[in-house]
N, C-alpha and C positions, 0 to 999 in steps of 0.2 A: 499724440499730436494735440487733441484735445485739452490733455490733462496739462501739457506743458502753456499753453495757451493761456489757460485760466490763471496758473501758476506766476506770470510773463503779467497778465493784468494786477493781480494780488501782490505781488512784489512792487510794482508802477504803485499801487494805491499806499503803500509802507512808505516808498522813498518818498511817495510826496505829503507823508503824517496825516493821512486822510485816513487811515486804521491807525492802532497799536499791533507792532510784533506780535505781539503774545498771543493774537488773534487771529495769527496767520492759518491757522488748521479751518479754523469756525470758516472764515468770509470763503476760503478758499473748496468751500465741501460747497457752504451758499452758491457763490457764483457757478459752480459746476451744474449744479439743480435748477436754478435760474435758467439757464443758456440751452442746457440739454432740452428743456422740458417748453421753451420758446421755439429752440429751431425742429424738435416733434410736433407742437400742435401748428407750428406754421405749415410743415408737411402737412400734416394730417389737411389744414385747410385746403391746399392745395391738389390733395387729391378727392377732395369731396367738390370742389368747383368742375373738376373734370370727370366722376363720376355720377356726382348728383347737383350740390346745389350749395352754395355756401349756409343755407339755412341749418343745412342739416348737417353738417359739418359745426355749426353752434350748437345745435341741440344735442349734440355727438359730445361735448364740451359738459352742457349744463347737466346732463345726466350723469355720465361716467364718472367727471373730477371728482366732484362731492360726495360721491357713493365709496370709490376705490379708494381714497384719504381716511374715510371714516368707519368703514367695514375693512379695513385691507384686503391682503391675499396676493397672487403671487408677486415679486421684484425680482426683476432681472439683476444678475450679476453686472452686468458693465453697462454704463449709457449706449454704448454703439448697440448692446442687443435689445437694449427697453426702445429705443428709436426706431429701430428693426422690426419686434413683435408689436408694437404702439400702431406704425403702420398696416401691418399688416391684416391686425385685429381689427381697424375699420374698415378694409379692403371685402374681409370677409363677410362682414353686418352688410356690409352694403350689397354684397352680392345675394346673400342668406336671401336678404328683404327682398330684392327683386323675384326671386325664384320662388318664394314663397307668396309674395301677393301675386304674381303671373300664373301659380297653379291655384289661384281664388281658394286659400286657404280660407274658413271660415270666421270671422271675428270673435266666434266663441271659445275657438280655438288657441288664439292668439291673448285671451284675457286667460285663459287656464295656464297655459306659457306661463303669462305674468304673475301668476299666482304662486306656482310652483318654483318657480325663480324668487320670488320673494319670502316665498317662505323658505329655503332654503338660505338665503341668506341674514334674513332674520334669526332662524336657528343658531347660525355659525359663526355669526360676528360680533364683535370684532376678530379677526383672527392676530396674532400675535406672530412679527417675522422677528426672525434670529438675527438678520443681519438690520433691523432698525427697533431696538430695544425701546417698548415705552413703559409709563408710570401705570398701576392701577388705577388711579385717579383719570387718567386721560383715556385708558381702554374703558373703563365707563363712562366717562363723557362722547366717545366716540359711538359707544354701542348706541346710548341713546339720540344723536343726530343719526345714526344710520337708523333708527326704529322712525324718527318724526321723517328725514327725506327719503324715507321708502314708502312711508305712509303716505305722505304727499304727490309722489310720480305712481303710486297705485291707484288711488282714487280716480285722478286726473284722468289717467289715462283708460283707468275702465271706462269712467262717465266718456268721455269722448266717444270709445268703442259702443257705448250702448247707443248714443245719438249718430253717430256718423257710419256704423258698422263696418266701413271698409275706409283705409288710410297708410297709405306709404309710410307716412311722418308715425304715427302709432305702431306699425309693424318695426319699422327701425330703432325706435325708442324699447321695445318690450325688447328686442334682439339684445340691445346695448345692458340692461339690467340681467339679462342671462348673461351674457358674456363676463360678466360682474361676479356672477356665483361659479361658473365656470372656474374663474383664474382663486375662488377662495380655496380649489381642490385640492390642487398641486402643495399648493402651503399646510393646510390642514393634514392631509394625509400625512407631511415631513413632520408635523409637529408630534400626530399620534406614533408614528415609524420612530422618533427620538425617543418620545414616553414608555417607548415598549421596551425598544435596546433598555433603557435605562435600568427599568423594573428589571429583568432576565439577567443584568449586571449588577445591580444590587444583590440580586439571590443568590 
């Protein structure tokens, strides 16, 4: 339904010479990433207004986007299940966060969190998916935005924890950057699991 959709707009933009044909694949893969990726973070807003707060449903935004584009790690096969785990994955943060600032988790605790999540994903990124082929040129351009905006949401967010020691918005934020190194497992592990078949097939 979705995909016919898109297809139904992409065709409209041909007959009215607002693309070229030849461009029918490109705009039509666009519009699908566009529409998908608007009516998920509109959900997503919409359940951070009723579970927490439209604030943090942006800072849900400002931390995630820029980290998961630039470090990658897992993609779902179809938009219906990236829309599916999208929600759900901040369903979880936001639950994690409460249950863990309600048991006065320590803020020491929570910068060690941070640390360990970021260095793991500094170790392991960029990761490389099979189903969105990029240049070496851009997996090191990529590696190094993910080294300067991990560097940036580390500091930030330690100094905050060393002045304010306890904070919702800081425990959710450290959540969102784990959940970041989390989804680079599933990918990493396929990458090393292909590396291996391959080697024991060559031999």
């Amino acid at each position: 339904m979705f995909h016919n959709m898109v297809k139904k707009i992409t065709d409209y933009m041909i007959a009215k010479n607002i693309i070229e044909e030849e461009m029918f694949d490109v705009y039509q893969y666009g519009f699908e990433i566009m529409i998908s990726s608007a009516i998920t973070m509109l959900s997503i807003m919409i359940i951070a207004c009723i579970m927490d707060s439209p604030l943090i449903g942006i800072l849900y935004f400002i931390i995630s986007i820029p980290l998961k584009v630039t470090a990658g790690g897992y993609h779902a096969p179809t938009y219906g299940k990236c829309f599916l785990i999208s929600n759900l994955e901040y369903i979880a943060l936001s639950l994690t966060a409460k249950a863990f600032s309600a048991s006065f988790m320590p803020y020491y605790g929570w910068i060690i969190l941070l640390m360990v999540s970021a260095g793991y994903i500094l170790l392991n990124c960029p990761v490389r998916n099979p189903n969105h082929p990029i240049s070496e040129d851009v997996l090191l351009k990529n590696r190094r935005l993910t080294y300067l905006l991990l560097g940036i949401d580390t500091v930030v967010i330690t100094l905050l924890y060393l002045l304010l020691q306890e904070s919702y918005l800081l425990n959710f934020s450290v959540l969102s950057i784990a959940a970041i190194a989390i989804f680079i497992l599933p990918t990493k592990k396929r990458k090393e699991d292909n590396l291996h078949d391959n080697s024991v097939y060559s031999e």
